[in-house]
N, CA, C and O atoms as a Tripos MOL2 file, in Angstrom:
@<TRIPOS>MOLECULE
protein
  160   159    40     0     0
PROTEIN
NO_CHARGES

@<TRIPOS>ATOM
      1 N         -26.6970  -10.2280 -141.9690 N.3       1 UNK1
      2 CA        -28.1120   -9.9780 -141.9910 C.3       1 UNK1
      3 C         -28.7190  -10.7110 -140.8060 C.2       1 UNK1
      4 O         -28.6820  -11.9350 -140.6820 O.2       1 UNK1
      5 N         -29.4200   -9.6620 -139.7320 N.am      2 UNK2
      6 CA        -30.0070  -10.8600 -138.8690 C.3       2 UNK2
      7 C         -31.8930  -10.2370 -138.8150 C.2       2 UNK2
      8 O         -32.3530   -9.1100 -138.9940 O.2       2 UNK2
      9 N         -32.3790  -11.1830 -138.5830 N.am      3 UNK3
     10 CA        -34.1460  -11.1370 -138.3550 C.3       3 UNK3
     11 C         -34.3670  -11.9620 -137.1460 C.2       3 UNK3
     12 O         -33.6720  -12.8320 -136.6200 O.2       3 UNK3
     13 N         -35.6210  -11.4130 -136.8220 N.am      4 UNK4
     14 CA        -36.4160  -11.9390 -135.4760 C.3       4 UNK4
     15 C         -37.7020  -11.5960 -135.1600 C.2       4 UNK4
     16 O         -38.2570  -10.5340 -135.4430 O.2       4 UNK4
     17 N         -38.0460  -12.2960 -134.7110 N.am      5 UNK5
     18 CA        -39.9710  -12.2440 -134.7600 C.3       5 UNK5
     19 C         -40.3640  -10.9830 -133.6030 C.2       5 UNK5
     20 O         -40.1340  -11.0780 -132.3970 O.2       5 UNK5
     21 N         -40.6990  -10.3650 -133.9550 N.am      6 UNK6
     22 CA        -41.9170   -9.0390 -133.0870 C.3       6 UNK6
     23 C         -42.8520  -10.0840 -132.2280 C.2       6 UNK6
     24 O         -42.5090  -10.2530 -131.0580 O.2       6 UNK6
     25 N         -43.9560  -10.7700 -132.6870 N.am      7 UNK7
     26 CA        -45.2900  -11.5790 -132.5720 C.3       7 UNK7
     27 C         -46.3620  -10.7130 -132.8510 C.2       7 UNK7
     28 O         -46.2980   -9.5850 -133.3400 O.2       7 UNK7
     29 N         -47.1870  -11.2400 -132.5540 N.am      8 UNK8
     30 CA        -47.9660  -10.7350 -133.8860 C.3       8 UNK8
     31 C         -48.1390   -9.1280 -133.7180 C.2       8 UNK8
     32 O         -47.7990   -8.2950 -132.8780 O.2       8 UNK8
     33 N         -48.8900   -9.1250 -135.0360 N.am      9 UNK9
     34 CA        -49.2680   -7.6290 -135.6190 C.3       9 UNK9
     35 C         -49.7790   -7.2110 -134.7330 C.2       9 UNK9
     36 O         -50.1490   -8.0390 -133.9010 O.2       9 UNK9
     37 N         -50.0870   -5.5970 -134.4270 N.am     10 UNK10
     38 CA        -51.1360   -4.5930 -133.4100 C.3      10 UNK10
     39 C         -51.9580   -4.4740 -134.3550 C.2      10 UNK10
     40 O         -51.8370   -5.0970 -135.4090 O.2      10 UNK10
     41 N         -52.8950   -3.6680 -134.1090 N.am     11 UNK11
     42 CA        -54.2110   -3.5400 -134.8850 C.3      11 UNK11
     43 C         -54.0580   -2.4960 -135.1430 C.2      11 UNK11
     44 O         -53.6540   -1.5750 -134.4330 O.2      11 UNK11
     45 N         -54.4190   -2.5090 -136.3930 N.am     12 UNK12
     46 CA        -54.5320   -1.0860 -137.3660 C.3      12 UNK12
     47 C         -53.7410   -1.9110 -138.6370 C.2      12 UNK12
     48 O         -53.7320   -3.1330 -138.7830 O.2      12 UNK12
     49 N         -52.9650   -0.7260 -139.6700 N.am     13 UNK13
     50 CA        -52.5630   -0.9160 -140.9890 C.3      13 UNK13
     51 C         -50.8820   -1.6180 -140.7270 C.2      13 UNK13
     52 O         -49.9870   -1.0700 -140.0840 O.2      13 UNK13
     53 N         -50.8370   -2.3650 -141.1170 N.am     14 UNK14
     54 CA        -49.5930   -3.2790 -141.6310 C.3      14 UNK14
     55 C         -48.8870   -2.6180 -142.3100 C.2      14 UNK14
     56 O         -49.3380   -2.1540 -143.3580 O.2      14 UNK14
     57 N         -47.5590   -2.3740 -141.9140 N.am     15 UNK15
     58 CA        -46.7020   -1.8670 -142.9940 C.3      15 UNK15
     59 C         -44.7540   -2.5890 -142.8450 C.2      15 UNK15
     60 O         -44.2180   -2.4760 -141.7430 O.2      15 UNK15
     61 N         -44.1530   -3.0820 -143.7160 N.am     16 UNK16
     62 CA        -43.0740   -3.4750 -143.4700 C.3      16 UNK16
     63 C         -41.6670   -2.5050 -143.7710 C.2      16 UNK16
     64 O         -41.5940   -1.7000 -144.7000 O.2      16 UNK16
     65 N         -40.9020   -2.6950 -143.0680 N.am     17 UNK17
     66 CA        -39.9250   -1.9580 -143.9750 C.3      17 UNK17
     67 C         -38.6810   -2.5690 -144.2160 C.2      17 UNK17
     68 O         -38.4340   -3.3900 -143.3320 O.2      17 UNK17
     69 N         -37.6240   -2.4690 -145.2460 N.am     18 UNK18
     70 CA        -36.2270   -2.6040 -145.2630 C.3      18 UNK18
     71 C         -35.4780   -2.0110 -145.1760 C.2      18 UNK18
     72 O         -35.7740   -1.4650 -146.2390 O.2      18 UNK18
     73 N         -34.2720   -1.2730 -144.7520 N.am     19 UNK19
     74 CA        -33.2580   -0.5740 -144.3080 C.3      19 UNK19
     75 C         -32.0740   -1.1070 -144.5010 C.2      19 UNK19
     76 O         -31.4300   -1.9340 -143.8570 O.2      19 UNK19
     77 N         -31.7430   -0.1690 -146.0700 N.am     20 UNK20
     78 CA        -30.1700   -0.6460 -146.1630 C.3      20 UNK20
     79 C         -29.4150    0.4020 -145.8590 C.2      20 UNK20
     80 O         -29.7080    1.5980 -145.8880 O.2      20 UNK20
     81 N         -27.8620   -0.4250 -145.3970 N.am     21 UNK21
     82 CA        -27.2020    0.9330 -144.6940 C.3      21 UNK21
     83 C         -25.5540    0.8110 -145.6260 C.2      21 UNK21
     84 O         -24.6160    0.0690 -145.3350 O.2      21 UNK21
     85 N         -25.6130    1.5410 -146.4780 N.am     22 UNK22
     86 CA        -24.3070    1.6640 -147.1750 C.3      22 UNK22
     87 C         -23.9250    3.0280 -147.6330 C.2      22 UNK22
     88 O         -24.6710    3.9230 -147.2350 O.2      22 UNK22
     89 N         -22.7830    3.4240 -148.4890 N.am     23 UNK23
     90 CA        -22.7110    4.3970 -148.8910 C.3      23 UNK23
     91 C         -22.5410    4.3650 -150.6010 C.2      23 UNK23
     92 O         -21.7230    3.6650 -151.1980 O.2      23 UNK23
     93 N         -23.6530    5.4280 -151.3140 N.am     24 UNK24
     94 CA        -23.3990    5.6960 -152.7570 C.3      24 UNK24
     95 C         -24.4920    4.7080 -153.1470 C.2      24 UNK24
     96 O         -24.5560    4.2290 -154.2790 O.2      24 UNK24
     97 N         -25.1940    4.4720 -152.3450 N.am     25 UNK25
     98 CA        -26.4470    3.3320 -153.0810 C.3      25 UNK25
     99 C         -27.4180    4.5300 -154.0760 C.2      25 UNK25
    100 O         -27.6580    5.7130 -153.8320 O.2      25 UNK25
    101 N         -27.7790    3.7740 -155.1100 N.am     26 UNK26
    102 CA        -28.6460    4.8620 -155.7620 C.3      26 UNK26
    103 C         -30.1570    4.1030 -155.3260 C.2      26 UNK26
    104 O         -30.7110    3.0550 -155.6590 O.2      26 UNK26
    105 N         -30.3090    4.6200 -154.9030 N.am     27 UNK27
    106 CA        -32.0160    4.6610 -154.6840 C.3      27 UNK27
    107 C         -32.8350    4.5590 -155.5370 C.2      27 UNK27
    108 O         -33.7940    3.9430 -155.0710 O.2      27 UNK27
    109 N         -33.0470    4.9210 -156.9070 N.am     28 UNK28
    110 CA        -33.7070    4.7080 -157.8980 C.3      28 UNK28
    111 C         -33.4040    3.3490 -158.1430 C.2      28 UNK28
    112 O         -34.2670    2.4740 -158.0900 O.2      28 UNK28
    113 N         -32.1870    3.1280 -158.4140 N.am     29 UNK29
    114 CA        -31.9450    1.3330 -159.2580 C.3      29 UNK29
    115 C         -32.8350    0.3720 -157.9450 C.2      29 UNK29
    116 O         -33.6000   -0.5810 -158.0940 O.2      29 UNK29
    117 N         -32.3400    1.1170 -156.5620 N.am     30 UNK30
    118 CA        -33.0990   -0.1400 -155.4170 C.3      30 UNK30
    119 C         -34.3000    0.1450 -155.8360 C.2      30 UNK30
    120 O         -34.8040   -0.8450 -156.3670 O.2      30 UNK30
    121 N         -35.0210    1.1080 -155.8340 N.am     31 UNK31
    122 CA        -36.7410    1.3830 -155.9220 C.3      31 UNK31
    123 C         -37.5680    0.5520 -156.9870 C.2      31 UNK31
    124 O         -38.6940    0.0550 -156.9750 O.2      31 UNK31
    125 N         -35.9120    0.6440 -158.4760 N.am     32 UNK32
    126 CA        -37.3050    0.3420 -159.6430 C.3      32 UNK32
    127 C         -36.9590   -1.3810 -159.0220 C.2      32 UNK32
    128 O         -37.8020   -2.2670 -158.8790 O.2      32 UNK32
    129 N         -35.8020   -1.4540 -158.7990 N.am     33 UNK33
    130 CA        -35.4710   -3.1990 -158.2360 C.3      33 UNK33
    131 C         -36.7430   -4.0330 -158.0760 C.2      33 UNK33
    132 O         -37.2870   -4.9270 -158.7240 O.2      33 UNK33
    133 N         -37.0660   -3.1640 -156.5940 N.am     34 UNK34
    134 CA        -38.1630   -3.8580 -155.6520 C.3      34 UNK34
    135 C         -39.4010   -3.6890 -156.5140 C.2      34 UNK34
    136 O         -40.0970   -4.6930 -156.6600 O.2      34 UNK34
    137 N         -39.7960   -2.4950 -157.1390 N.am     35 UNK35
    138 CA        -41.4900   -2.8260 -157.8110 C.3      35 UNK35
    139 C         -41.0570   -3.6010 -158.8780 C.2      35 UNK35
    140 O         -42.1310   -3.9800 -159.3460 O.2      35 UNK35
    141 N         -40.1720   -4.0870 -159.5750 N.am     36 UNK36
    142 CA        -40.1280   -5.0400 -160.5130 C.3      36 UNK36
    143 C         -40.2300   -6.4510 -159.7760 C.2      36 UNK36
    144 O         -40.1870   -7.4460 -160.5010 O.2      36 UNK36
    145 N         -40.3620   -6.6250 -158.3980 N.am     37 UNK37
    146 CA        -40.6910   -7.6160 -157.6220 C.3      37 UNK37
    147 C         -42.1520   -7.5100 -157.1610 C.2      37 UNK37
    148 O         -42.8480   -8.2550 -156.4710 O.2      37 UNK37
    149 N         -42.2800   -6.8660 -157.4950 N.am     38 UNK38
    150 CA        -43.7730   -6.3300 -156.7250 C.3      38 UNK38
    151 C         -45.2200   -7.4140 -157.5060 C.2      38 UNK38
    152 O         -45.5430   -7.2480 -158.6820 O.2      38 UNK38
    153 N         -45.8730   -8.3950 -156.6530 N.am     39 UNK39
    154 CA        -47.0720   -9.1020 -156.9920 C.3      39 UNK39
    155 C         -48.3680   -8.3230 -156.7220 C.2      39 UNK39
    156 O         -48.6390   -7.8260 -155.6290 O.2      39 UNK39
    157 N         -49.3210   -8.2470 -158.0650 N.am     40 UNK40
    158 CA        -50.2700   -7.2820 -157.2980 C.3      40 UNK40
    159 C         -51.4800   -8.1660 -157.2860 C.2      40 UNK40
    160 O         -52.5200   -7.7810 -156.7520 O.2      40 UNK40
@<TRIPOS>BOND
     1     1     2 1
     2     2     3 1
     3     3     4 2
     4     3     5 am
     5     5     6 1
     6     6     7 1
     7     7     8 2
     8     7     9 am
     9     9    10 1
    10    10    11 1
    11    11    12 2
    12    11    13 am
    13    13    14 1
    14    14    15 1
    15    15    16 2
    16    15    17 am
    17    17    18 1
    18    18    19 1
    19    19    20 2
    20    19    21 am
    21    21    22 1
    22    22    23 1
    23    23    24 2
    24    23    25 am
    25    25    26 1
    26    26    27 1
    27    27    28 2
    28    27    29 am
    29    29    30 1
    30    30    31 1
    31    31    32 2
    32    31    33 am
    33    33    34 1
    34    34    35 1
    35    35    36 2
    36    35    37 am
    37    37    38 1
    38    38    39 1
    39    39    40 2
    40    39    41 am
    41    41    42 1
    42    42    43 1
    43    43    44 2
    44    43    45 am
    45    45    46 1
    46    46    47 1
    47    47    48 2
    48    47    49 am
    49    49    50 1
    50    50    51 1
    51    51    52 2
    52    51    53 am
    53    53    54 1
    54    54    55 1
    55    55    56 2
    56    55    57 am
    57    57    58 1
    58    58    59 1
    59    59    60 2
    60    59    61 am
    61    61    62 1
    62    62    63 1
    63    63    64 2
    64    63    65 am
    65    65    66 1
    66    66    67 1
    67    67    68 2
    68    67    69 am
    69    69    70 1
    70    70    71 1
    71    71    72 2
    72    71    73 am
    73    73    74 1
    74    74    75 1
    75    75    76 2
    76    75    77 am
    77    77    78 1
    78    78    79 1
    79    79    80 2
    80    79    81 am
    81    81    82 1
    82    82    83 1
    83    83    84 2
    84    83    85 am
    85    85    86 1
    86    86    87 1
    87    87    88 2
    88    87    89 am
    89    89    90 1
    90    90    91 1
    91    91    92 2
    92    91    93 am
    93    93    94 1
    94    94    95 1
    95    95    96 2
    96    95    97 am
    97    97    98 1
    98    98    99 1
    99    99   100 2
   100    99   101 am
   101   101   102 1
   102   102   103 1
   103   103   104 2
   104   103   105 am
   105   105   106 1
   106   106   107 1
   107   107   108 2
   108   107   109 am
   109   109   110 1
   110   110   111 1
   111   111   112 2
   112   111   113 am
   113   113   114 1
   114   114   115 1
   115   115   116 2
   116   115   117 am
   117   117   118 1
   118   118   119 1
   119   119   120 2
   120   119   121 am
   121   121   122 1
   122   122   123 1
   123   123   124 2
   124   123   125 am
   125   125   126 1
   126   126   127 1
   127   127   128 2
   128   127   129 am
   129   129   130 1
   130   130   131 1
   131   131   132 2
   132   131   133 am
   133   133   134 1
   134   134   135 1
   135   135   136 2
   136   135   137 am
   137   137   138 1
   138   138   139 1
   139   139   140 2
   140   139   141 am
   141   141   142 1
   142   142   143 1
   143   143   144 2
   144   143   145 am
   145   145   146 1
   146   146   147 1
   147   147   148 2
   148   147   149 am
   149   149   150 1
   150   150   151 1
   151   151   152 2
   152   151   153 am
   153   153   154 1
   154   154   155 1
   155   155   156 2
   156   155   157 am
   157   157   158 1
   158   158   159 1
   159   159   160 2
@<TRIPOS>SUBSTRUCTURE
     1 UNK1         2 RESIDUE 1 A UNK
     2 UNK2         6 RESIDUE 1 A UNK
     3 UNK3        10 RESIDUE 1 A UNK
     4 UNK4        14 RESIDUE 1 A UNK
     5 UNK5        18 RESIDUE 1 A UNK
     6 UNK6        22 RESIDUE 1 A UNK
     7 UNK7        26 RESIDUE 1 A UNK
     8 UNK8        30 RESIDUE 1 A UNK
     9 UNK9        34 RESIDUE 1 A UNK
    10 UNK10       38 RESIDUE 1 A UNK
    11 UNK11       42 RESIDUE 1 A UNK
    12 UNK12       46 RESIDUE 1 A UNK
    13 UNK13       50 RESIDUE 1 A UNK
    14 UNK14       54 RESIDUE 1 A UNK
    15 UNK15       58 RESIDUE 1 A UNK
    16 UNK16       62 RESIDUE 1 A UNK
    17 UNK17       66 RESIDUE 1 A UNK
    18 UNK18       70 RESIDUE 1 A UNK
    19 UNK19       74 RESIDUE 1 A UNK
    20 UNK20       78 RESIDUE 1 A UNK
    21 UNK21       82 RESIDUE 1 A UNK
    22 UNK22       86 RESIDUE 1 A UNK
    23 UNK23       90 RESIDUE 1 A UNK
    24 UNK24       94 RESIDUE 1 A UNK
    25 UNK25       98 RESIDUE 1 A UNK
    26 UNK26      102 RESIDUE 1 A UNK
    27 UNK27      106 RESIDUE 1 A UNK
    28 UNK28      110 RESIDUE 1 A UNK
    29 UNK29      114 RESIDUE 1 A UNK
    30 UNK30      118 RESIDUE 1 A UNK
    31 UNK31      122 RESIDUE 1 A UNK
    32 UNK32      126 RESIDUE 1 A UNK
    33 UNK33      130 RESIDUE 1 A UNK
    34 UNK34      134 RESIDUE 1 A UNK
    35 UNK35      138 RESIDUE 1 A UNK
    36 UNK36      142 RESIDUE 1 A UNK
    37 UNK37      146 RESIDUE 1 A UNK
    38 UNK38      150 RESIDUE 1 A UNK
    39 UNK39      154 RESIDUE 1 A UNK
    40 UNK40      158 RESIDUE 1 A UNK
C-alpha cells in the first residue's frame, strides 16, 4: 500500500476515492463494509 500528498485541494467539490485491485472481490460485502464505517 503506498500514499502521497497531492497539496492542497482545487476549488470546487471534494471527493476521495479508493481503488482496490483484486480478483472475485464482491462489491456488495466492500460497499455495505464501508457505510457501516460511515460518520454522519
Amino acid at each position: 500500500m503506498d500514499s502521497s500528498l497531492l497539496g492542497p485541494w482545487p476549488e470546487g467539490p471534494r471527493q476521495s476515492k479508493l481503488v482496490f485491485i483484486g480478483r472475485n472481490l464482491d462489491s456488495m460485502d466492500l460497499r455495505e463494509g464501508f457505510e457501516a464505517c460511515r460518520v454522519l
